[in-house]
Structure formats: structure tokens, C-alpha cells
C-alpha positions in Angstrom: 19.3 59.8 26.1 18.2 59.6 22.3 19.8 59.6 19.6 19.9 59.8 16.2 21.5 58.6 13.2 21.1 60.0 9.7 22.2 58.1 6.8 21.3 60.4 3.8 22.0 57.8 1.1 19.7 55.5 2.3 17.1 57.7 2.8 17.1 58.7 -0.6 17.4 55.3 -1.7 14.8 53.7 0.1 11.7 54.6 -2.0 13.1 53.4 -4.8 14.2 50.2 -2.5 10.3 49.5 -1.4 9.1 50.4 -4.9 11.2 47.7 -6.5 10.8 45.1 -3.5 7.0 45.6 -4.0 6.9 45.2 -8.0 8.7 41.8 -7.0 5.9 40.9 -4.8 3.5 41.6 -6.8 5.1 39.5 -9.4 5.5 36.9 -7.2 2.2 36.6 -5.9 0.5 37.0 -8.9 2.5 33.5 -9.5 -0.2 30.5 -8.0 -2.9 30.7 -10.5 0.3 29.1 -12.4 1.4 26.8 -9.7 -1.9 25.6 -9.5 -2.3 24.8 -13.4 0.5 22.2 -12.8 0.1 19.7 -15.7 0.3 16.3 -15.7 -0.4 13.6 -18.4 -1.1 10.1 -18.6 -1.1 7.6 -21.7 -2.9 4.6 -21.5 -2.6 1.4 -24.1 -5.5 -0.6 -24.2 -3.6 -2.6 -26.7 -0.8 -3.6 -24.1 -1.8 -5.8 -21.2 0.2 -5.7 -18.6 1.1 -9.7 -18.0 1.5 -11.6 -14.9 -0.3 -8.7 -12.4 -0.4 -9.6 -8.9 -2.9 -7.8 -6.2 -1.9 -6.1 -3.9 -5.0 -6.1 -1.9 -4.4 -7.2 1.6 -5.4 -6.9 4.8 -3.7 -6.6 8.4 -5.8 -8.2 11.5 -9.3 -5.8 11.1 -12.1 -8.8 11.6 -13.4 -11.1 14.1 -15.7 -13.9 13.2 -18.2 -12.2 12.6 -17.7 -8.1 11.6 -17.5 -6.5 10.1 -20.0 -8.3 7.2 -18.9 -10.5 4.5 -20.6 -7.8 1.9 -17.8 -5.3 3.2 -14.9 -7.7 2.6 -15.8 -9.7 -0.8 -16.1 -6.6 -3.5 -12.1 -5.9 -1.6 -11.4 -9.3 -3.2 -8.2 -9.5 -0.6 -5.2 -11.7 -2.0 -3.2 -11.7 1.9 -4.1 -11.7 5.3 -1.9 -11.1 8.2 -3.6 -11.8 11.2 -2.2 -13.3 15.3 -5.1 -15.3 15.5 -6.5 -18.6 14.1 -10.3 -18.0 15.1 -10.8 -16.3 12.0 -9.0 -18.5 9.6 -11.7 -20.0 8.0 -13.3 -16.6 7.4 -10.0 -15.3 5.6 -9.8 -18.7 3.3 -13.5 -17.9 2.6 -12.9 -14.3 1.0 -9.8 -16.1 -1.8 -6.7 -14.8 0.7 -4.0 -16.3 1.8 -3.7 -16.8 5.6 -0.6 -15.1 7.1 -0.3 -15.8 10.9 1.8 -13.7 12.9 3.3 -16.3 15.7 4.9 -13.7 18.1 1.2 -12.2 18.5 0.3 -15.7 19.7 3.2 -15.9 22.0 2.6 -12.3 23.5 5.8 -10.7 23.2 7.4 -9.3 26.2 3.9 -10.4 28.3 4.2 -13.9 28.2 4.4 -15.4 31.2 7.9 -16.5 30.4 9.2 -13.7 29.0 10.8 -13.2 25.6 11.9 -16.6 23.7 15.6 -15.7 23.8 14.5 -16.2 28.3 13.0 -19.6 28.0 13.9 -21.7 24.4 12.3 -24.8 25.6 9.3 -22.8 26.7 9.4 -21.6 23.2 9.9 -25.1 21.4 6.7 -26.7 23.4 4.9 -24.0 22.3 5.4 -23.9 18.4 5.0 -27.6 18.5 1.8 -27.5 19.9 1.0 -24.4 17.6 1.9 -26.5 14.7 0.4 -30.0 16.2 -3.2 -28.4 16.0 -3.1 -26.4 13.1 -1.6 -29.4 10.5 -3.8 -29.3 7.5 -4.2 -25.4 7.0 -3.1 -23.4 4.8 -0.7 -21.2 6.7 2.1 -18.6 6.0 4.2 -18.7 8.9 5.2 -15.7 9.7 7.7 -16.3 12.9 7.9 -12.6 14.4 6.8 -9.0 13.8 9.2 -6.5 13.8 12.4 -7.9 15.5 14.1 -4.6 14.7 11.8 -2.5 16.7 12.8 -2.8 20.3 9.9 -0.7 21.8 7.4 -2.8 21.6 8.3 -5.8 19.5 12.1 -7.8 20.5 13.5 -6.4 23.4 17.1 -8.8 22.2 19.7 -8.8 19.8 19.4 -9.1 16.3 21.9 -12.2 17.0 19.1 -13.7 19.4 16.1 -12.9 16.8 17.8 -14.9 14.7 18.0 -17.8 17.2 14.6 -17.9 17.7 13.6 -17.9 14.0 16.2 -21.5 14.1 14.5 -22.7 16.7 10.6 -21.9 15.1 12.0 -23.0 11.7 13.1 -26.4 12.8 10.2 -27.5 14.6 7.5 -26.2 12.2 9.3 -27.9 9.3 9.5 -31.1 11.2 5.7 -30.8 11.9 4.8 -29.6 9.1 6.5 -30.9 6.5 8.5 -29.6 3.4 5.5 -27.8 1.9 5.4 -25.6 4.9 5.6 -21.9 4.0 7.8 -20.0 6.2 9.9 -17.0 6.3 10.5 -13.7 7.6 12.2 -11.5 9.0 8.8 -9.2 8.9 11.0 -6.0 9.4 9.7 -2.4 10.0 11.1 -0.9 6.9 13.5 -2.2 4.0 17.1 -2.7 5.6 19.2 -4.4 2.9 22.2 -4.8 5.8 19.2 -6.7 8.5 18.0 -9.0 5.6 21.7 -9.8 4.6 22.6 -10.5 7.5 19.1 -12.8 8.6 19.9 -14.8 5.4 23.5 -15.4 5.6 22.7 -16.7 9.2 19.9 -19.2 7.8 22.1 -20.3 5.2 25.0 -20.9 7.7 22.1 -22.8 9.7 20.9 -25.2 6.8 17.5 -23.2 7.3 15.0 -22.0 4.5 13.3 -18.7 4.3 10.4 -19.5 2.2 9.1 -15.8 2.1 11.4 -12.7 2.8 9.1 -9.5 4.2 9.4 -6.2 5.6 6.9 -3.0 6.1 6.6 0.4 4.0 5.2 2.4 6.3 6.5 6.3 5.8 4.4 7.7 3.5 7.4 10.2 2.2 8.9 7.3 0.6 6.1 5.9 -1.4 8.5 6.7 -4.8 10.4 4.3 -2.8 8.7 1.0 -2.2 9.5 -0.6 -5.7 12.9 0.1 -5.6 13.0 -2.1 -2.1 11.0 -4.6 -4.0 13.7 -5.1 -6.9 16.3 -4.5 -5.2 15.3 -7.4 -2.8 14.8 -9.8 -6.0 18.1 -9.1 -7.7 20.1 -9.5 -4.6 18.2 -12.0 -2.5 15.8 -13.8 -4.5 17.6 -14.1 -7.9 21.0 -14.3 -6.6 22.4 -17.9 -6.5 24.4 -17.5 -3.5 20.9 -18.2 -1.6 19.9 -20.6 -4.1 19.5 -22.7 -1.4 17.3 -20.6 1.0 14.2 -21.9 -1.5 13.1 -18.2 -1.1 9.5 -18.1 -3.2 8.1 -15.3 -2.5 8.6 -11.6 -1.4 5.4 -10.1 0.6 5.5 -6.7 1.5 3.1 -7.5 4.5 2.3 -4.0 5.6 1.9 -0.8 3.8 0.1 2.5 4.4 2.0 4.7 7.3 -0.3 6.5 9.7 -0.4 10.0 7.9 -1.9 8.3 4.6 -3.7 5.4 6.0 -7.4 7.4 5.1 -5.8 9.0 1.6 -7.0 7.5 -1.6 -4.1 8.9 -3.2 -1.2 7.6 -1.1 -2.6 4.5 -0.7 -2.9 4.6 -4.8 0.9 5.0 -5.0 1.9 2.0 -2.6 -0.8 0.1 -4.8 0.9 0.8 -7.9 4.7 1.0 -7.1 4.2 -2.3 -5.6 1.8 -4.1 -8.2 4.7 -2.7 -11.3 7.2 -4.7 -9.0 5.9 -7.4 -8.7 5.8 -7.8 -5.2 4.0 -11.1 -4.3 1.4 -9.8 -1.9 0.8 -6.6 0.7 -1.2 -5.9 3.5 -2.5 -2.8 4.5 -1.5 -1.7 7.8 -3.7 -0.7 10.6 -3.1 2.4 12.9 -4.8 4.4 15.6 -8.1 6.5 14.4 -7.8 10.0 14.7 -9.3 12.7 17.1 -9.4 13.0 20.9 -10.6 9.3 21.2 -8.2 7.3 19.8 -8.8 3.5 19.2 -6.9 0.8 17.4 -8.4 0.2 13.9 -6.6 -3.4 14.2 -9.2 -4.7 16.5 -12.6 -2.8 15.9 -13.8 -4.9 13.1 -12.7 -2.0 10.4 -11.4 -3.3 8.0 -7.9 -1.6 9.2 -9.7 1.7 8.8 -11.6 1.1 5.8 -15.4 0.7 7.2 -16.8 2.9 9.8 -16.6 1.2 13.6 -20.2 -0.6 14.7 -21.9 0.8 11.4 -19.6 -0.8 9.0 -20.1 2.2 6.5 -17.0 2.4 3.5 -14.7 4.9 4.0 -12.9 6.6 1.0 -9.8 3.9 1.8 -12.7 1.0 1.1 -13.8 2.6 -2.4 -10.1 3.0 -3.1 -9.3 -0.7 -2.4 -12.6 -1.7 -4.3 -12.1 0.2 -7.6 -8.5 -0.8 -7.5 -9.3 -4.9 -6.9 -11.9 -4.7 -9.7 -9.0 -3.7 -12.1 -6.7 -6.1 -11.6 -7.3 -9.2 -13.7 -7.5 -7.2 -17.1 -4.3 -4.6 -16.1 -3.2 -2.7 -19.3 -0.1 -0.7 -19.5 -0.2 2.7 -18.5 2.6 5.8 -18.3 2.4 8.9 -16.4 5.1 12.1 -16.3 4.1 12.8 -12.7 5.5 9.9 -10.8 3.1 11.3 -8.1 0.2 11.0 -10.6 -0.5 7.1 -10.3 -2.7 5.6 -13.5 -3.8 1.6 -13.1 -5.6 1.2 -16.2 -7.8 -1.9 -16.7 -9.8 -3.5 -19.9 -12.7 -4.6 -18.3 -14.2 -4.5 -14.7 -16.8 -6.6 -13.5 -19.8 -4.2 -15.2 -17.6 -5.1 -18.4 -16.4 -1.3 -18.3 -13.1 0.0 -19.1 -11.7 2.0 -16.6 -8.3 4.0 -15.5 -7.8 4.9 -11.5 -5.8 7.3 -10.5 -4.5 8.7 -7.7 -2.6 12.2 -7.1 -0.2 12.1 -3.5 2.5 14.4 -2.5 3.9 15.3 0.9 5.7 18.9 -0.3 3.7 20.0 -2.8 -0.3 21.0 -2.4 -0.9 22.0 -5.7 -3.5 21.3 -7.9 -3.0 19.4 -11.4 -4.8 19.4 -14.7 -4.4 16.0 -15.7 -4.7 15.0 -19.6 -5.3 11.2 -20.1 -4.4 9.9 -23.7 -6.6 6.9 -24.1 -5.0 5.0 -26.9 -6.0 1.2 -28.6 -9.7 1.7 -28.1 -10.7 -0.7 -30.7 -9.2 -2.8 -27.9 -12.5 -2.5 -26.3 -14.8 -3.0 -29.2 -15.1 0.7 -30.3 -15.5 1.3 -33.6 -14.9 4.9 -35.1 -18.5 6.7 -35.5 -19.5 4.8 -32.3 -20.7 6.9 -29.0 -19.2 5.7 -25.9 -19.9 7.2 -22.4 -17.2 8.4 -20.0 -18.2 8.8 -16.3 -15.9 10.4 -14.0 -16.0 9.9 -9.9 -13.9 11.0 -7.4 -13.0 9.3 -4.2 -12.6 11.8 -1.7 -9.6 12.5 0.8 -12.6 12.3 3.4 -10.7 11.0 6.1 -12.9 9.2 8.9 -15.8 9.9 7.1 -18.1 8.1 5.3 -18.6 7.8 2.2 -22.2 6.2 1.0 -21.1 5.9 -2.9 -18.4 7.8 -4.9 -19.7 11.2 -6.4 -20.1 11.4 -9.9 -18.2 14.5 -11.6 -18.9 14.6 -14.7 -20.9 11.6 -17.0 -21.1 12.4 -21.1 -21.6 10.6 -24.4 -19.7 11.6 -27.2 -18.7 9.9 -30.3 -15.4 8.2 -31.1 -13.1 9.6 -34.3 -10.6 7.8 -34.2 -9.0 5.1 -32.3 -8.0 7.3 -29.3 -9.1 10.0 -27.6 -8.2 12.5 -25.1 -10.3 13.4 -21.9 -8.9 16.4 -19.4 -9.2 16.1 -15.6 -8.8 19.9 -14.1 -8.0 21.0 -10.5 -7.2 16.9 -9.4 -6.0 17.4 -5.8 -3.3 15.9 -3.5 -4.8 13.2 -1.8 -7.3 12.3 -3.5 -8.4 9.7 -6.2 -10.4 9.8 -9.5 -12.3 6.8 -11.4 -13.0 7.2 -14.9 -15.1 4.7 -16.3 -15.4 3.9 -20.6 -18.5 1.9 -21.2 -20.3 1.4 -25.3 
């Protein structure tokens, strides 16, 4: 049976219901042209270097002996290498980085033939002896154990027993090796200011040092994050005089780049710069699976973690983005942006003896478009005299993915002549993800 219900008022009020809804809409929708024009600007002072820089150009495993070629590694001008194997040591000293070795990749984890150190200590004790017996003379970073707080697939024991084994590494190393050994850890998966509390109190309880004090940035919806971890870690572990003692010299940040970002010159801008401004004392970019149906590691292909094309060692967007970002770093000037997700590392001179600002744009909620407006301020800075022409040459690196990327496309390339001593130069319709290079050349 049917029936049916009359309601006479709101019948009578529901044209004038749609009517209204749909003036709304249309209101609405008429919105993104705005949403799109999102504005963002950026001053740069040529005037104002930015003192005591430190790359952040680093590496995690991605060679052999061989490959990829030492023309795709030098113009990266890497500063730290984190690698579990010592066949390519002299290859990393080579390219200027520091050699970071990763001594539970040596040991194998939960596959070596006796098991997990925490099984066999005195299995554990022959073999960092003999680690350390034939490497004496190098310059290594020892970095006793990846990820001790990840119990799939890294340290199947207790944080209590992590700590053990870092004792029992420590002691023999330092005997070895002597007091100028670098050593440290706890090489965590993410910044957990309770875990590194707790792994410090226990080395100072144990008379041990911790010579370097390093975890991983790795979720790319935290990259406003990473300096925060980096300070905070200084003013209550590196500064404070309650570990004094530890003789902790350094804070390495030893990898960076999750898994979503890891091809995005944008993302992998804003680690670059939230951990350059503070003043971490090294990174290394962190290597994942490639993408599509046939997934391979980009640790062990000879990629550069990603950065170069497998077998045909072509850059990648993530190569150009390391590049431009390495060339900038010995002449850093200071920079301010009112988009924290609009990164600006400004430099005085590259190696062509050009000026130039990189930028990146990254934001997991937000798709948007911006309209950037860079104030370039202090330009006599650079020799440029009013009346003078200058040239300013605009490239983009491309959120490409696994593509190639032969050489970075140029936008936009003018002359124009300088008024005064600063100038203004507007960068429309800069999307997430991506990366701009602006270069300022007489």
C-alpha cells in the first residue's frame, strides 16, 4: 500500500529553499580562481650572510664501487654517508663525505647465524673486535645499530637490552680504537625525546660516551617539524651540563625524506632547509622502494637513493634538487618567507659566480597554487650598480617523479636594468611539490 504525505509548508518553501542553496553554490564555486591566487612572499638580504652553514647533503647506502659514475655523485658535493659496508669506503672519502657505517647491517640483524647480540654477547664482542682490528686507520663514524626501536625488522629485544649491546660495542671499539673514535647513536626511527633520555642516562650511569646522538625524519607531514627535534635535542642533550660528560659532538639527523616525498623537489627542499636553519650537523637522504608494479629497493641499485635513473644513471628531479641546493651552500645569505611551506635558501654566489635563490613549495593538505613575490634586497652585495642590466633566469625542477630529467627547463630568462638597490621579481602559479631556481648573473 502507498501512501502519501503532504506537508504544505514545505512545499511552498522549498523553491525558495533550492533557490537560495544554489546562489550559495554558485558563490562557493566561483571561489578557486581565489584559492588558487594564494600569495606568498619571500625577502631575501644579500647583505646578511647566513654564518656557520652546514650541508645537509647526504647520502644513505645508493653505490657500489663502481655505479653509479663519479660525474653523478661530485656536482651532489655530499657532506655524510651512511652506508653497512666498507667496500665502498674509499669511494665515499673520495667525493669530501664523512663515512658513516651502520654495524648492525654488518652483523645481519635477526639473520646472523647466532641470532640477535642480546643471544650471544661474546659472539658479538669477537665480532666488533675484529670489525674494529681491520678497519684501524679510517675515518669512521660508528654508528652501532639502526633502528632499535623498530621491532619489525630492526631489534627484536628490549630497549633495556639495545642498550646493552651499545655497552658492549662502545667498550671494545673505544679500546681498539682509541679516544678519537667517533661513536654514538641510538639511530632511532623518529625523534623520541623519552628513548634518547633514557639511552643517555643509561650511558652516563655506564661511564660510556655518545659521541653523535641521531635519529630519522621520515613522515613527510611533519617536515614543519624537523628543526624543532633538532633544537630541542641541543638545548636538552647537547647543551645541558647534566651530560657534560657524554662528550656528545655532534647531532646527525642520518635519514630524511619519508617514502611519499622521496621524488619531490619541494619536500625534500623543506627537510633541506628546516634542518640547515638548525644547525643540524649532517643528514642523509633516505632510500625507499621505487614505485609501480615492480618494486625494487633504491638502497641497492646504484641510484643514488633514488636520485639517478637505475642502469642508465640519468638525474632525476631529486638529483637537480640536491645539486642546485649543494652549489648554494658555501655563500648562504639570510632569507624570510611568510609561507613556512614556501622554503627560500638564498646564496651569493654559485660555482658560475651567479647569485641565486631555490625554492621549494610542499604541502600535504593543501594543492593550491601560489603567486610567489621575491623581494631581492642588498644587491650592491653582488656588484650591481644602479643603471646596470642584470639577467634573471628562472627554472623549475619538476615534481617528475621516476622520471628523468635531462636538464632543468628554463621558464622564463630576461635582462632588465637595476634602479635601485633592490628589486622585486613575481613567480605565478608555483605548485606543491615542486621547486624553482632563479638565477641573478651581471
Amino acid at each position: 500500500m502507498q501512501f502519501t504525505f503532504k506537508f504544505p509548508r514545505i512545499n511552498k518553501l522549498l523553491p525558495i529553499c533550492l533557490a537560495i542553496v544554489t546562489v550559495l553554490l554558485i558563490a562557493y564555486l566561483g571561489q578557486p580562481r581565489a584559492i588558487a591566487q594564494l600569495r606568498s612572499n619571500v625577502t631575501v638580504d644579500f647583505g646578511q650572510p647566513a654564518t656557520g652553514t652546514i650541508s645537509m647533503s647526504g647520502i644513505l647506502h645508493g653505490i657500489d664501487t663502481a655505479k653509479p659514475p663519479d660525474s653523478s655523485i661530485k656536482p651532489l658535493q655530499p657532506k655524510l654517508w651512511r652506508a653497512g659496508r666498507l667496500d665502498i669506503y674509499d669511494r665515499v672519502i673520495a667525493s669530501g663525505a664523512e663515512f658513516q657505517l651502520v654495524v648492525s647491517d654488518l652483523w645481519g640483524y635477526g639473520s646472523n647465524p647466532n641470532g640477535w647480540p642480546y643471544q650471544n654477547y661474546p659472539a658479538w664482542e669477537a665480532f666488533i673486535r675484529q670489525l674494529a682490528q681491520q678497519n684501524k686507520g679510517k675515518k669512521i663514524i660508528w654508528d652501532v645499530w639502526n633502528e632499535p626501536d623498530l621491532k619489525n625488522p630492526f631489534w627484536k629485544g628490549s630497549r633495556e637490552q639495545f642498550f646493552e649491546t651499545y655497552k658492549r660495542a662502545y667498550k671494545i671499539l673505544r679500546q681498539e680504537l682509541g679516544p678519537s673514535a667517533m661513536i654514538g647513536g641510538p639511530s632511532i626511527a623518529r625523534y623520541n625525546k623519552e628513548y634518547l633520555a633514557d639511552f643517555l642516562d643509561y650511558c652516563k650511569a655506564n661511564k660510556l660516551e655518545v659521541n653523535f646522538l641521531a635519529w630519522h625524519e621520515l613522515n613527510d607531514t611533519m617536515i614543519l617539524f624537523v628543526d624543532d627535534h633538532v633544537l630541542d635535542a641541543k638545548r636538552n642533550f647537547q647543551q645541558s651540563p647534566s651530560y657534560k660528560e657524554l662528550n656528545l659532538q655532534k647531532i646527525y639527523v642520518n635519514e630524511i625524506v619519508g617514502n611519499l616525498a622521496q621524488y619531490q623537489p619541494g619536500e625534500i627542499l623543506g627537510y633541506l632547509y628546516n634542518l640547515e636553519s638548525a644547525k643540524a650537523d649532517g643528514a642523509c637522504r633516505a632510500c625507499w622502494e621505487s614505485k609501480g608494479p615492480n618494486k625494487v629497493s633504491n638502497c641497492f641499485n646504484n641510484t643514488l637513493s633514488g636520485m639517478v635513473t637505475p642502469n642508465t644513471f640519468e638525474p632525476r628531479a631529486a638529483w637537480w634538487t640536491y645539486k642546485a641546493y649543494a652549489e648554494g651552500v658555501n655563500s648562504r645569505v639570510r632569507s624570510w618567507s611568510n609561507n613556512n611551506r614556501l622554503v627560500a635558501l638564498a646564496s651569493k654566489s654559485n660555482p658560475e659566480g651567479k647569485a641565486q635563490i631555490l625554492l621549494g613549495y610542499f604541502d600535504p593538505n593543501f594543492s593550491s597554487a601560489t603567486t610567489v613575490t621575491l623581494s631581492l634586497g642588498n644587491l650592491e652585495q653582488l656588484g650591481i650598480q644602479r643603471g646596470q642590466k642584470i639577467t634573471l633566469k628562472l627554472e623549475k625542477i619538476p615534481n617528475n617523479q621516476e622520471g628523468a630529467v635531462p636538464q632543468l627547463v628554463t621558464v622564463k630568462e630576461e635582462s632588465l636594468s637595476v634602479t635601485s638597490g633592490s628589486l622585486a621579481y613575481v613567480i605565478p602559479n608555483f605548485n606543491v611539490h615542486e621547486g624553482y631556481l632563479l638565477t641573478v648573473s651581471k
